[in-house]
Biotite code that builds the C-alpha atoms (Angstrom):
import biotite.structure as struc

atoms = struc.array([
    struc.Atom([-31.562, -4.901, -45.581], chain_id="A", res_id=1, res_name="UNK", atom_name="CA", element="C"),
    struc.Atom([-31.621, -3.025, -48.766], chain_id="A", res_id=2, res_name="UNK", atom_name="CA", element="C"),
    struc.Atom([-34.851, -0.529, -49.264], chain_id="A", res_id=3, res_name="UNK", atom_name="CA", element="C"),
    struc.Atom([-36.396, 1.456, -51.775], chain_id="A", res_id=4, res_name="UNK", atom_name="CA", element="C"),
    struc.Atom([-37.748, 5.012, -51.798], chain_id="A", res_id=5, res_name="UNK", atom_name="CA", element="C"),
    struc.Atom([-39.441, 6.711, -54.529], chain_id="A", res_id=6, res_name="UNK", atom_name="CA", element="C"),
    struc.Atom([-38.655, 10.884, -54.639], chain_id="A", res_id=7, res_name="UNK", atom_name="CA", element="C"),
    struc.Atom([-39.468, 12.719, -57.388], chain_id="A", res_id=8, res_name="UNK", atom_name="CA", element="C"),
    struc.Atom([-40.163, 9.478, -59.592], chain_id="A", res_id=9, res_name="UNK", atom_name="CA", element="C"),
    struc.Atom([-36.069, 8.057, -58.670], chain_id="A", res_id=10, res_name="UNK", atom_name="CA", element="C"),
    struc.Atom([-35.047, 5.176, -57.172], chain_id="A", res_id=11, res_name="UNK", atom_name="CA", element="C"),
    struc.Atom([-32.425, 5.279, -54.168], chain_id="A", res_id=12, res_name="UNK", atom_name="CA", element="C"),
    struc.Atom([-31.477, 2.616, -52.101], chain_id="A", res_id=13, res_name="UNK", atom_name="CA", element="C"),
    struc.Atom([-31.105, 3.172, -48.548], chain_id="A", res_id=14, res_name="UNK", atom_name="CA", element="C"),
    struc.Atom([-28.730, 0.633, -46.765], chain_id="A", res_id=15, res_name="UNK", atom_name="CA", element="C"),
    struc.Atom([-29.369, -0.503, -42.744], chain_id="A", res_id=16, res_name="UNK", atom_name="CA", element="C"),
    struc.Atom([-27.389, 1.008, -40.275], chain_id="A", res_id=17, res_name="UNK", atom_name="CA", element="C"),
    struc.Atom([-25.470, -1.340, -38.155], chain_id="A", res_id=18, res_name="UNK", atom_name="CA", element="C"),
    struc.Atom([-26.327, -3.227, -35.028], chain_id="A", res_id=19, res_name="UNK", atom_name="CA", element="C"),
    struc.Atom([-23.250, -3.160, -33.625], chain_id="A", res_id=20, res_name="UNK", atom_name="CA", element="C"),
    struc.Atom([-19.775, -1.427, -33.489], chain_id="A", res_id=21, res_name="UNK", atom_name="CA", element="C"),
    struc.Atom([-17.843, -4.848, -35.750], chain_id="A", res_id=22, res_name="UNK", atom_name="CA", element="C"),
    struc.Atom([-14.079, -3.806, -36.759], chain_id="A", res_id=23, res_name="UNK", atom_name="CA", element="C"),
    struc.Atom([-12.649, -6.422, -38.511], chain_id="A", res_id=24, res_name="UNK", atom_name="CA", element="C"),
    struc.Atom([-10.668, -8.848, -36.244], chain_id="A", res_id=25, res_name="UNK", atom_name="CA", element="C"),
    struc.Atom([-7.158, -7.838, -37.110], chain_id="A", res_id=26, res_name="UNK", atom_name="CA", element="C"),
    struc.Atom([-7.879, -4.227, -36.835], chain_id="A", res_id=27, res_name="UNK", atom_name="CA", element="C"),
    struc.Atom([-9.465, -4.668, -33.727], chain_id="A", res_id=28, res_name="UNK", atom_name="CA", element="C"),
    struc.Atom([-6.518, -7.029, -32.618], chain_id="A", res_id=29, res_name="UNK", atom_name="CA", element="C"),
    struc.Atom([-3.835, -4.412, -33.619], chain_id="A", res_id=30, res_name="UNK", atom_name="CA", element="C"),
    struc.Atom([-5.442, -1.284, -31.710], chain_id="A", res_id=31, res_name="UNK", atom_name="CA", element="C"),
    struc.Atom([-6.251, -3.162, -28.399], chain_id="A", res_id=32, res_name="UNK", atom_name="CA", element="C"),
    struc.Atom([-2.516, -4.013, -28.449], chain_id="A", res_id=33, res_name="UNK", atom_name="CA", element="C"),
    struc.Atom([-1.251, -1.132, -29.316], chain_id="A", res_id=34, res_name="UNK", atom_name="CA", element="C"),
    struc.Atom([-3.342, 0.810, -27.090], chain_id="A", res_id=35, res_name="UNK", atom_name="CA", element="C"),
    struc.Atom([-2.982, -1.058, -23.946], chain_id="A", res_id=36, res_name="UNK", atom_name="CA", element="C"),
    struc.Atom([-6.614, -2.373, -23.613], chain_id="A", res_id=37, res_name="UNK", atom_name="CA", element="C"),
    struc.Atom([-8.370, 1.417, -24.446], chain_id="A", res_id=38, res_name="UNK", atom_name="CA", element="C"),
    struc.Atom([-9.703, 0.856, -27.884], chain_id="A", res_id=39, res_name="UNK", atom_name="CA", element="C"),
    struc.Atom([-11.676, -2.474, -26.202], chain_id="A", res_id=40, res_name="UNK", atom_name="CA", element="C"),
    struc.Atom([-13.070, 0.493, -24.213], chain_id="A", res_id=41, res_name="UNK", atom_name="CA", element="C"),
    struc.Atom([-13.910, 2.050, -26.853], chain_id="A", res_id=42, res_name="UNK", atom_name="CA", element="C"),
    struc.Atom([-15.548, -1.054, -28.414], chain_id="A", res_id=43, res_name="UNK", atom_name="CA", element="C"),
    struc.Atom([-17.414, -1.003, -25.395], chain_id="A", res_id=44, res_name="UNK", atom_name="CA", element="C"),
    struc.Atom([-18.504, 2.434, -25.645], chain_id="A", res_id=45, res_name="UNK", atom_name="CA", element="C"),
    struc.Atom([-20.075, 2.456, -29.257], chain_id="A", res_id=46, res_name="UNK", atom_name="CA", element="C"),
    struc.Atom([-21.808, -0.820, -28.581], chain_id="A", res_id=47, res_name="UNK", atom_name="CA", element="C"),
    struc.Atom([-23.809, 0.391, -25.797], chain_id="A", res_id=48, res_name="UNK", atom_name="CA", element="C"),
    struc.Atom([-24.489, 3.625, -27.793], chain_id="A", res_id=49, res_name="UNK", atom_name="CA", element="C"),
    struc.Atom([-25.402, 1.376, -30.507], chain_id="A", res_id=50, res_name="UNK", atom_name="CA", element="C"),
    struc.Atom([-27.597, -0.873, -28.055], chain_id="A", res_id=51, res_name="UNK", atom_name="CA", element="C"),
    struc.Atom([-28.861, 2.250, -26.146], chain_id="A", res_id=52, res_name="UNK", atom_name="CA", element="C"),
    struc.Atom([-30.534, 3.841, -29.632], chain_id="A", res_id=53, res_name="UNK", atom_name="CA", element="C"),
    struc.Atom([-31.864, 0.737, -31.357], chain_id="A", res_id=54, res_name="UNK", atom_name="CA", element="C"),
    struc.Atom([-33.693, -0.555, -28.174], chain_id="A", res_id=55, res_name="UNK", atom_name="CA", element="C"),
    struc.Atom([-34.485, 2.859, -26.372], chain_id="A", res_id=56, res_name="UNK", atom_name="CA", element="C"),
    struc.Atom([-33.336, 1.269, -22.996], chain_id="A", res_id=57, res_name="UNK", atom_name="CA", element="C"),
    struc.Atom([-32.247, 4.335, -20.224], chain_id="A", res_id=58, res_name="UNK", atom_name="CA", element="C"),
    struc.Atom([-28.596, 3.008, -19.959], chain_id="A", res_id=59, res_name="UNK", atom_name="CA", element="C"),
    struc.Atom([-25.822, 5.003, -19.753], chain_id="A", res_id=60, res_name="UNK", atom_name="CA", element="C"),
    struc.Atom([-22.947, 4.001, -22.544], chain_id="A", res_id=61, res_name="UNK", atom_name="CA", element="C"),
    struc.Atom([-20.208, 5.819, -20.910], chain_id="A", res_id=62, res_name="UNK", atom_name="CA", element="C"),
    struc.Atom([-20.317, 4.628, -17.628], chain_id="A", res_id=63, res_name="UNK", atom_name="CA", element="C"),
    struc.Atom([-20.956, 0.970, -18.952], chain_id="A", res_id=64, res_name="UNK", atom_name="CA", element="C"),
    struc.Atom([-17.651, 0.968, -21.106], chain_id="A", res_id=65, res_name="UNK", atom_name="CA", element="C"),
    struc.Atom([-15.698, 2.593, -18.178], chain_id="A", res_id=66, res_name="UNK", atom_name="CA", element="C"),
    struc.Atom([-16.541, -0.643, -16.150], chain_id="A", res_id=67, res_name="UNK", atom_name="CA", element="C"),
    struc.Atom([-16.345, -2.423, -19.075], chain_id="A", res_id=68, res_name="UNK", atom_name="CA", element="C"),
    struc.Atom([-15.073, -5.558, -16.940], chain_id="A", res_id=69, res_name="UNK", atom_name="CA", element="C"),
    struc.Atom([-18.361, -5.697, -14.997], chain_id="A", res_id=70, res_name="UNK", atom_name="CA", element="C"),
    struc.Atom([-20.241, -5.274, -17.691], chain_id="A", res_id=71, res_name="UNK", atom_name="CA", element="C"),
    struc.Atom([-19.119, -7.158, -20.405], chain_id="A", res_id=72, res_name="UNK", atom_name="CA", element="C"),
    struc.Atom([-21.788, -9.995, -19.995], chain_id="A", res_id=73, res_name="UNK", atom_name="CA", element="C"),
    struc.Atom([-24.366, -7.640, -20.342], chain_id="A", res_id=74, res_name="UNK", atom_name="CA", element="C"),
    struc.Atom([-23.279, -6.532, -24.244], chain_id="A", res_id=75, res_name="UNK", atom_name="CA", element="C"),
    struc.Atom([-22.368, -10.116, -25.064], chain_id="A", res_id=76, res_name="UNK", atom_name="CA", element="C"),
    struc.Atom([-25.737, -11.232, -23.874], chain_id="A", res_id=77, res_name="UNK", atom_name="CA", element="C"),
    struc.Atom([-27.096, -8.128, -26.034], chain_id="A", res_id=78, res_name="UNK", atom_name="CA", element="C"),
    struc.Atom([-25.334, -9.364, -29.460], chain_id="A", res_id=79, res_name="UNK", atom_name="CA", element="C"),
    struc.Atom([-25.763, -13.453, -28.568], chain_id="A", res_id=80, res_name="UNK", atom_name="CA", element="C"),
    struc.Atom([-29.786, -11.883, -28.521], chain_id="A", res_id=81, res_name="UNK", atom_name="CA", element="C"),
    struc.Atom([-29.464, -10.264, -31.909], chain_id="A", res_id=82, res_name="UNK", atom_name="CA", element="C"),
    struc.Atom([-27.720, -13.517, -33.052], chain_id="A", res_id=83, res_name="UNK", atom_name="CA", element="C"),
    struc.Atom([-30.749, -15.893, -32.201], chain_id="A", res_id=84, res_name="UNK", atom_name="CA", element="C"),
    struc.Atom([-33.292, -13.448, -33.644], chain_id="A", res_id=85, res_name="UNK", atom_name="CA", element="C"),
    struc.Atom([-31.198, -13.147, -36.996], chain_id="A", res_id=86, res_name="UNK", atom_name="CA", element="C"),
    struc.Atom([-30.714, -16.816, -37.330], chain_id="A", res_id=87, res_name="UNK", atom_name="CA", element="C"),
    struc.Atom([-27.384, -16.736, -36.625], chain_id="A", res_id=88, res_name="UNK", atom_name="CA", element="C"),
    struc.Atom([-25.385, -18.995, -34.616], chain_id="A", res_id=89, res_name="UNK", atom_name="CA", element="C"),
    struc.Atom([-24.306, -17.468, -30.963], chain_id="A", res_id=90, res_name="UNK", atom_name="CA", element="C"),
    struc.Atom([-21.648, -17.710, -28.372], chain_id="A", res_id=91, res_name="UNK", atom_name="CA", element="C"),
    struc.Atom([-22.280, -20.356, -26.414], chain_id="A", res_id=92, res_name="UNK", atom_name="CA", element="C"),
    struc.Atom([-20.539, -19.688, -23.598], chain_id="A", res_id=93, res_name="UNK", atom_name="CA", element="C"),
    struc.Atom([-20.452, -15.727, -22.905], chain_id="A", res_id=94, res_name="UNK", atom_name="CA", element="C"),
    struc.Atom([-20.016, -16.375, -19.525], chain_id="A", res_id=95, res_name="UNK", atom_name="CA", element="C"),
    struc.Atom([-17.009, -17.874, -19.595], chain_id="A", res_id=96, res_name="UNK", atom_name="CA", element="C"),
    struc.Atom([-15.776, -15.130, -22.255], chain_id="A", res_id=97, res_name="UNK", atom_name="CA", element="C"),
    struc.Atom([-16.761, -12.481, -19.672], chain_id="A", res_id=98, res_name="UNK", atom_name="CA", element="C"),
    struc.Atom([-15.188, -14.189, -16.861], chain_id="A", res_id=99, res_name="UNK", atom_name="CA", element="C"),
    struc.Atom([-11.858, -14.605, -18.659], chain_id="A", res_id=100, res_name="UNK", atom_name="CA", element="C"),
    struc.Atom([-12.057, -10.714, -19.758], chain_id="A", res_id=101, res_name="UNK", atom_name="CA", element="C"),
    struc.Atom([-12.286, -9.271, -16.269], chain_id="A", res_id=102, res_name="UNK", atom_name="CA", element="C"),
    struc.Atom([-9.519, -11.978, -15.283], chain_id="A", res_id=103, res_name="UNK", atom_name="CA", element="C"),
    struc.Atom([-7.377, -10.741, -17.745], chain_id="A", res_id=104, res_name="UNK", atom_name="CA", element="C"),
    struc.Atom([-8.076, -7.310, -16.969], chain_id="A", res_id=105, res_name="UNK", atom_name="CA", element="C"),
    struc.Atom([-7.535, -7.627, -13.067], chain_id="A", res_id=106, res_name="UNK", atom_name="CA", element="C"),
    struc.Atom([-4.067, -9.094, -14.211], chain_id="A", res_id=107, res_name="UNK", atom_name="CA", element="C"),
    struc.Atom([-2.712, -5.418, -15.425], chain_id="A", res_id=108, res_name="UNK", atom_name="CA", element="C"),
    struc.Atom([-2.234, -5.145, -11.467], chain_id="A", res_id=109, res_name="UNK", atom_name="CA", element="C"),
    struc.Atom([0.333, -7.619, -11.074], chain_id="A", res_id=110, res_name="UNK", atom_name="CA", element="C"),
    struc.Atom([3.876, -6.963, -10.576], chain_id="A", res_id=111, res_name="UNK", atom_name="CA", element="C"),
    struc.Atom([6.659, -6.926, -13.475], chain_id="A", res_id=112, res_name="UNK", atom_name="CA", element="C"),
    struc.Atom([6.763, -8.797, -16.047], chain_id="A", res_id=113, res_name="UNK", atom_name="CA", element="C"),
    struc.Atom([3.258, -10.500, -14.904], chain_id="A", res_id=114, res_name="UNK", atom_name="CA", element="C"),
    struc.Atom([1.273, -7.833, -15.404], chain_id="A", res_id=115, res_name="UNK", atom_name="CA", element="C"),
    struc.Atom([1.908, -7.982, -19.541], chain_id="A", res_id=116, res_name="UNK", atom_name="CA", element="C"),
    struc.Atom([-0.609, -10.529, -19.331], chain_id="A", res_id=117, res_name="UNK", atom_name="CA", element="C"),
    struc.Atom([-3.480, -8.394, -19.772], chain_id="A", res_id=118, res_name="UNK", atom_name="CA", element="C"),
    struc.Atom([-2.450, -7.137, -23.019], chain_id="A", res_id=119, res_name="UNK", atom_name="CA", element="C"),
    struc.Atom([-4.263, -10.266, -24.324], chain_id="A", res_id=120, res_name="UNK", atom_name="CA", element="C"),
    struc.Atom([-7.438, -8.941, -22.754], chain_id="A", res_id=121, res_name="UNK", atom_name="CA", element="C"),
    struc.Atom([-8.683, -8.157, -26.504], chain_id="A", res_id=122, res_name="UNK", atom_name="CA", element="C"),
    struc.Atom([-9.019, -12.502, -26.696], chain_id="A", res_id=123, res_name="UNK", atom_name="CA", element="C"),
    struc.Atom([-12.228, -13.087, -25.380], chain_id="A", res_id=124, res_name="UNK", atom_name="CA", element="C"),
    struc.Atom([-13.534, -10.144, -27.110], chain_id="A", res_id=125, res_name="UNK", atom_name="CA", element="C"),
    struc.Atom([-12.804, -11.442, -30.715], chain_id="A", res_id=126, res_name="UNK", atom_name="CA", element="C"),
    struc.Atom([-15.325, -14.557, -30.407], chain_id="A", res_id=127, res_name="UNK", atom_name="CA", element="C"),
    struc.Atom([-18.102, -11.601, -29.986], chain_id="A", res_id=128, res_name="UNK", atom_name="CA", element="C"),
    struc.Atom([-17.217, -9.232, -32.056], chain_id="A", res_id=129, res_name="UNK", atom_name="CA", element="C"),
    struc.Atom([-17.036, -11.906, -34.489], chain_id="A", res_id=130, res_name="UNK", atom_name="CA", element="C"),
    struc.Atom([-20.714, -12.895, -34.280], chain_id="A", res_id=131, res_name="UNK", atom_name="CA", element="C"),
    struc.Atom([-21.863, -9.113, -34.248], chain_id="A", res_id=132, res_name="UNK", atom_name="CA", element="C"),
    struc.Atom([-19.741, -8.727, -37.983], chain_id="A", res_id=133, res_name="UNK", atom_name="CA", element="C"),
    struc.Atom([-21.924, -11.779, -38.721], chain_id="A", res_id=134, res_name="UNK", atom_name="CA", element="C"),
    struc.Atom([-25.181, -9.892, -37.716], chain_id="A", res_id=135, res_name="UNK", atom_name="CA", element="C"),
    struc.Atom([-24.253, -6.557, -39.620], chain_id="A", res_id=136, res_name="UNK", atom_name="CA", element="C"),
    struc.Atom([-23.314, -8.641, -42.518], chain_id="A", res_id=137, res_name="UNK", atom_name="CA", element="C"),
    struc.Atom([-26.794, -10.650, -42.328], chain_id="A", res_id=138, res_name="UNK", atom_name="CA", element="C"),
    struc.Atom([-28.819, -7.329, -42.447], chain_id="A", res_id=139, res_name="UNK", atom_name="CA", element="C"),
    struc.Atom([-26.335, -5.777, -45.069], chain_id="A", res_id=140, res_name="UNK", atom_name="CA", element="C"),
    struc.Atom([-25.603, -2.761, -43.039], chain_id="A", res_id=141, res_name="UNK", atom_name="CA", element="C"),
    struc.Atom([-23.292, -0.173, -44.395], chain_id="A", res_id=142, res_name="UNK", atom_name="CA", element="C"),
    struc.Atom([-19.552, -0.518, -43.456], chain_id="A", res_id=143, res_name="UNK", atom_name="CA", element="C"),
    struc.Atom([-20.238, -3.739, -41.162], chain_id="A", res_id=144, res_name="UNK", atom_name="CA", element="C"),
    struc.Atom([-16.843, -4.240, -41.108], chain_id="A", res_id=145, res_name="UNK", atom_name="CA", element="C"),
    struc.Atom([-14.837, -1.107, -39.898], chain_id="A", res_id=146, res_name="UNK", atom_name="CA", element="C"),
    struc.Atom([-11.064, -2.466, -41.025], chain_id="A", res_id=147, res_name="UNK", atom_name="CA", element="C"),
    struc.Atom([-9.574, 0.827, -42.526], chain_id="A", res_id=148, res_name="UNK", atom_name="CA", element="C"),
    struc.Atom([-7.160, 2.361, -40.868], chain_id="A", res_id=149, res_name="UNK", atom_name="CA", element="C"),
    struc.Atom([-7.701, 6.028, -40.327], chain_id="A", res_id=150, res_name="UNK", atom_name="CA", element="C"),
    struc.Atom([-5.078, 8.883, -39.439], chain_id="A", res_id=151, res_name="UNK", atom_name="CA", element="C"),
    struc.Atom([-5.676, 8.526, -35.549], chain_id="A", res_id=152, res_name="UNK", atom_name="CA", element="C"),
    struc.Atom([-5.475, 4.765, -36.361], chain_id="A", res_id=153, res_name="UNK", atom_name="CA", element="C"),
    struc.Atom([-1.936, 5.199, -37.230], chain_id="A", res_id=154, res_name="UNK", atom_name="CA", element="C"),
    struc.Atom([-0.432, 7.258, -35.019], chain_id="A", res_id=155, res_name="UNK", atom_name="CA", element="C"),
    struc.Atom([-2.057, 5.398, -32.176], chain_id="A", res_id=156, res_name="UNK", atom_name="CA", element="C"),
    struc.Atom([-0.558, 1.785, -33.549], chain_id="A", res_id=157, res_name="UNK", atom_name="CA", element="C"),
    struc.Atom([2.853, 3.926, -33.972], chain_id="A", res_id=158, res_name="UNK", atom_name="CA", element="C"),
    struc.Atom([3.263, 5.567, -30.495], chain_id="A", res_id=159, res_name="UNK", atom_name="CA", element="C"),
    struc.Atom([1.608, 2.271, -28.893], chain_id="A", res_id=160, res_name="UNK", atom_name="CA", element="C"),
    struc.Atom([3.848, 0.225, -30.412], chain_id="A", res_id=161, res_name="UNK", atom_name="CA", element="C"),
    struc.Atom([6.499, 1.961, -29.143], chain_id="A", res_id=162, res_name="UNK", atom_name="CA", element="C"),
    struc.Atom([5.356, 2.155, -25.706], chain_id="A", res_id=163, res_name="UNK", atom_name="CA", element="C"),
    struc.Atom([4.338, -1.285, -25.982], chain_id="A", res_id=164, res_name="UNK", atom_name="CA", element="C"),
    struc.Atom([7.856, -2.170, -26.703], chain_id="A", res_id=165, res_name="UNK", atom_name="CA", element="C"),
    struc.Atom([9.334, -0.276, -23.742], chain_id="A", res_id=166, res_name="UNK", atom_name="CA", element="C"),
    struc.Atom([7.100, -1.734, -21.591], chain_id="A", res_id=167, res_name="UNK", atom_name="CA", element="C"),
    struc.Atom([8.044, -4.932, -22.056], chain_id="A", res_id=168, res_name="UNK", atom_name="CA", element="C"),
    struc.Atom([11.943, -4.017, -22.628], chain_id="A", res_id=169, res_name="UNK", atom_name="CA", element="C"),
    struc.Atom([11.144, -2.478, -18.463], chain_id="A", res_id=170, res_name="UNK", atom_name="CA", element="C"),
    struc.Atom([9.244, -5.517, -17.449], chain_id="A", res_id=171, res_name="UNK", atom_name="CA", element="C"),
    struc.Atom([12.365, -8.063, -17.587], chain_id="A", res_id=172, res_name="UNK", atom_name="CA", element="C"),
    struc.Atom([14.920, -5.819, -16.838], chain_id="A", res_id=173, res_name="UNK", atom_name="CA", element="C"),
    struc.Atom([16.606, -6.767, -13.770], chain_id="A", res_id=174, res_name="UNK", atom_name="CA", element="C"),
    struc.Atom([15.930, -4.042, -10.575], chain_id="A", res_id=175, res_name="UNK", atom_name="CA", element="C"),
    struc.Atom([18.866, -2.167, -10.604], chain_id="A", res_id=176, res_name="UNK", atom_name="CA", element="C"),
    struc.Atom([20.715, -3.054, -7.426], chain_id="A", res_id=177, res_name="UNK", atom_name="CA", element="C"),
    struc.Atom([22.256, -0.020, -5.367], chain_id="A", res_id=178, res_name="UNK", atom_name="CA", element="C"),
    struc.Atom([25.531, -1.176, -3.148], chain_id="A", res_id=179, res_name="UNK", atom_name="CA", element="C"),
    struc.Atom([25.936, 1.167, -0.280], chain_id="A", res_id=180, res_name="UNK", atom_name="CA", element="C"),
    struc.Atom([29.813, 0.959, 1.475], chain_id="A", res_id=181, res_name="UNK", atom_name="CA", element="C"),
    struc.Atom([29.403, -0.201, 4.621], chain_id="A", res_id=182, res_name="UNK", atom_name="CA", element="C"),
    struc.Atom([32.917, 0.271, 6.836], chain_id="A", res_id=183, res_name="UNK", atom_name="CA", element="C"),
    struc.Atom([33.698, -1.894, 9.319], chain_id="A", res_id=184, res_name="UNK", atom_name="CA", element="C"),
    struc.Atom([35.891, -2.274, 11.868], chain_id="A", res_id=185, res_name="UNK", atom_name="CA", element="C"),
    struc.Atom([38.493, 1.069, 12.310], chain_id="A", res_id=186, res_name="UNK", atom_name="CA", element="C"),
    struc.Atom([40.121, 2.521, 9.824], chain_id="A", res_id=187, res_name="UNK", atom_name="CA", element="C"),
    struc.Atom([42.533, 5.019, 10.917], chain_id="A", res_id=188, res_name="UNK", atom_name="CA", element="C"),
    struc.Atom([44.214, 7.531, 7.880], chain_id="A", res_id=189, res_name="UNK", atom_name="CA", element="C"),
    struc.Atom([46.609, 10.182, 8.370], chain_id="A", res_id=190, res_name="UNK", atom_name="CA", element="C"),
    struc.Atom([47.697, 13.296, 6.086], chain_id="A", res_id=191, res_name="UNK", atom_name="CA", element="C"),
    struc.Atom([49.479, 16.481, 6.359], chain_id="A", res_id=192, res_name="UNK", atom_name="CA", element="C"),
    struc.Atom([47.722, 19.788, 5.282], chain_id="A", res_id=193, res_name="UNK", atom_name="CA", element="C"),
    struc.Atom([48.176, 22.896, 5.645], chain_id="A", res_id=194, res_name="UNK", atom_name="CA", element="C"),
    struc.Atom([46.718, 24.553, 8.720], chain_id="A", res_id=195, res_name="UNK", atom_name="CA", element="C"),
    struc.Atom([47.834, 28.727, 9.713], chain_id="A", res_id=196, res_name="UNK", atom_name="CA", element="C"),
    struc.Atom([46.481, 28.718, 12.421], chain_id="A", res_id=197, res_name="UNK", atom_name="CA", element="C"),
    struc.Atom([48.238, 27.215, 15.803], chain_id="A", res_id=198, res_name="UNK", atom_name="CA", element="C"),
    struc.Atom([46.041, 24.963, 18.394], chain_id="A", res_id=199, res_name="UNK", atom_name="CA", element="C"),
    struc.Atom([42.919, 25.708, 16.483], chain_id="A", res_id=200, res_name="UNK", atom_name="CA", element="C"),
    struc.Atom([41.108, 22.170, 16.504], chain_id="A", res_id=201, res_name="UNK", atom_name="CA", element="C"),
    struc.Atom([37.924, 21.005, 14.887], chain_id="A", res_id=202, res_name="UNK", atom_name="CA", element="C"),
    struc.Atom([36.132, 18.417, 13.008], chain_id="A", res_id=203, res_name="UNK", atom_name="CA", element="C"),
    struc.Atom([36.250, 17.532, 10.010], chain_id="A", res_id=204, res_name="UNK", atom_name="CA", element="C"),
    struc.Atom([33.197, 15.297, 8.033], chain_id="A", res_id=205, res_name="UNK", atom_name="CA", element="C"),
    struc.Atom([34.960, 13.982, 4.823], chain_id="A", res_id=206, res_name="UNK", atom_name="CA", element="C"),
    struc.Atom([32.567, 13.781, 2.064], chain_id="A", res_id=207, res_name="UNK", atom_name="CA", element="C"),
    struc.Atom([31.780, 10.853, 0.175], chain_id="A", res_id=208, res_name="UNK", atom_name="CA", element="C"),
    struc.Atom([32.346, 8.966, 3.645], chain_id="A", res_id=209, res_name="UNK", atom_name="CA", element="C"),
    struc.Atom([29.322, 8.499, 6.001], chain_id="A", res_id=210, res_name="UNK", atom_name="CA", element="C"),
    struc.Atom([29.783, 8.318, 9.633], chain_id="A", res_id=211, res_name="UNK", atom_name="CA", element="C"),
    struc.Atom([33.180, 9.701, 9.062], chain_id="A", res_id=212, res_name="UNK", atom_name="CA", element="C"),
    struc.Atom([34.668, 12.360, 11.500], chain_id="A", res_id=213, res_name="UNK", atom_name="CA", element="C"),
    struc.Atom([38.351, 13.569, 11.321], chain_id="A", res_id=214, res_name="UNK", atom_name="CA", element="C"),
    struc.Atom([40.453, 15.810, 14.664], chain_id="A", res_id=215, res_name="UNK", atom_name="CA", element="C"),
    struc.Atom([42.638, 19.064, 13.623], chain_id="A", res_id=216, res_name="UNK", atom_name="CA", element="C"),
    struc.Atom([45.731, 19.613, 15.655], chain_id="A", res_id=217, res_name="UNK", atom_name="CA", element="C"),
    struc.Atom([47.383, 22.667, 15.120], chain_id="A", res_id=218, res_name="UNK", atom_name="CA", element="C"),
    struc.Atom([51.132, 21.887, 15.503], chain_id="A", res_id=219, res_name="UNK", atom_name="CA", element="C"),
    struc.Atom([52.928, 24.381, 13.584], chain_id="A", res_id=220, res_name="UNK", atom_name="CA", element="C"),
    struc.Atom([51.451, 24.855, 10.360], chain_id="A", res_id=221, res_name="UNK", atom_name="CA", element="C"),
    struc.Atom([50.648, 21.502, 9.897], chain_id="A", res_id=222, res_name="UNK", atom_name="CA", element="C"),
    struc.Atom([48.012, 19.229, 10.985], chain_id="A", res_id=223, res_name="UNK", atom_name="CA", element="C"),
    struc.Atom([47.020, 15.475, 11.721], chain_id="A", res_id=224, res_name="UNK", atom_name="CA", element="C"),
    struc.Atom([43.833, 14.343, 10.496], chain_id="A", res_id=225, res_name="UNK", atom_name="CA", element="C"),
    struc.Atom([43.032, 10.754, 12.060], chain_id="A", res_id=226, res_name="UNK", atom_name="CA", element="C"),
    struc.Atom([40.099, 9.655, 11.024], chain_id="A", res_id=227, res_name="UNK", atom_name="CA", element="C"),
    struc.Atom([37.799, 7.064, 12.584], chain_id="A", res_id=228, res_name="UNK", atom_name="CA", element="C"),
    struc.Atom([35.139, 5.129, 10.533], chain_id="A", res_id=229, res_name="UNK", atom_name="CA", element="C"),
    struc.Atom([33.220, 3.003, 13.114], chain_id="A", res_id=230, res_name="UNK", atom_name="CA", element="C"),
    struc.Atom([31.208, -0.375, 11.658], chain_id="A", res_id=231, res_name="UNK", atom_name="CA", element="C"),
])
């Protein structure tokens, strides 16, 4: 809420600072997307700081958003709290909005194209975040809703977009399929070449041919390669 201060004889208004870390749902929608699940991290991360300095618990923000799948019930139960004591209407069912957000995130795991799945891990973030925009709003805090997009913004939605795109471009392509020439039976090929020096004989491997082996018979400057490709 809004208060006044008297300095000097002048009135200022000072405005509340926010309970929570609340960008506005498209914003928040966009990033997580683009950034393959890291900004929810990062909505994570300024929550508990946010949490951490308001109710002086000894919690550790960092660590809390880094296992942000095992702790997401935790910060929903913190801003369904903040709801009640605000008169605001809460999430009834954070457990099940937890649940389905470590689901979603176990699910980047799977093979292609399942694994795309947990893209939509932002989902049952958005119910949450949008009763913690309805808490900032309540108390009037400054900025309660974070939906500018800054520089870093940008250029995050414009190289995770592309790499979003790739990624799902490499998800249904087909495996490429390597065919390996497997001989079988005998195959038996002879040509003349040119050979100086008489009753020299050797082997020959021909390249591009596995398994291949070829006999040199001197016989007058020219020689009979039989080779013998065994299946």
């Amino acid at each position: 809420m809004k208060r006044l201060s008297s300095i000097d004889g002048a009135c200022a208004t000072t405005e509340q600072q926010p309970y929570f870390f609340t960008p506005s749902t498209m914003k928040f929608v966009l990033m997580s997307v683009a950034t393959f699940g890291f900004y929810e991290l990062y909505w994570f991360y300024k929550n508990w700081v946010l949490i951490k300095k308001r109710t002086n618990q000894n919690l550790l923000p960092f660590w809390r958003a880094f296992f942000a799948n095992l702790w997401a019930f935790s910060c929903f139960k913190h801003i369904n709290l903040a709801a009640e004591k605000k008169g605001i209407s809460a999430q009834p069912s954070i457990e099940l909005l937890a649940l389905a957000y470590f689901a979603l995130s176990a699910m980047s795991q799977l093979p292609d194209p399942y694994w795309l799945i947990c893209i939509l891990s932002f989902a049952p973030i958005v119910p949450v975040n949008t009763v913690a925009l309805a808490i900032n709003q309540k108390i009037e805090a400054k900025n309660y809703e974070n939906s500018t997009f800054s520089t870093w913004n940008w250029l995050g939605l414009a190289g995770g977009g592309l790499l979003i795109v790739f990624a799902i471009i490499g998800a249904f392509l087909p495996e490429e399929q390597h065919q390996t020439l497997r001989p079988t039976g005998t195959v038996q090929k002879q040509t003349s070449l040119a050979f100086n020096k008489h009753g020299r004989s050797g082997t020959l491997f021909v390249p591009g041919i596995s398994n291949a082996s070829a006999q040199i018979l001197g016989n007058g400057g020219t020689v009979v390669r039989s080779t013998r490709l065994q299946g």
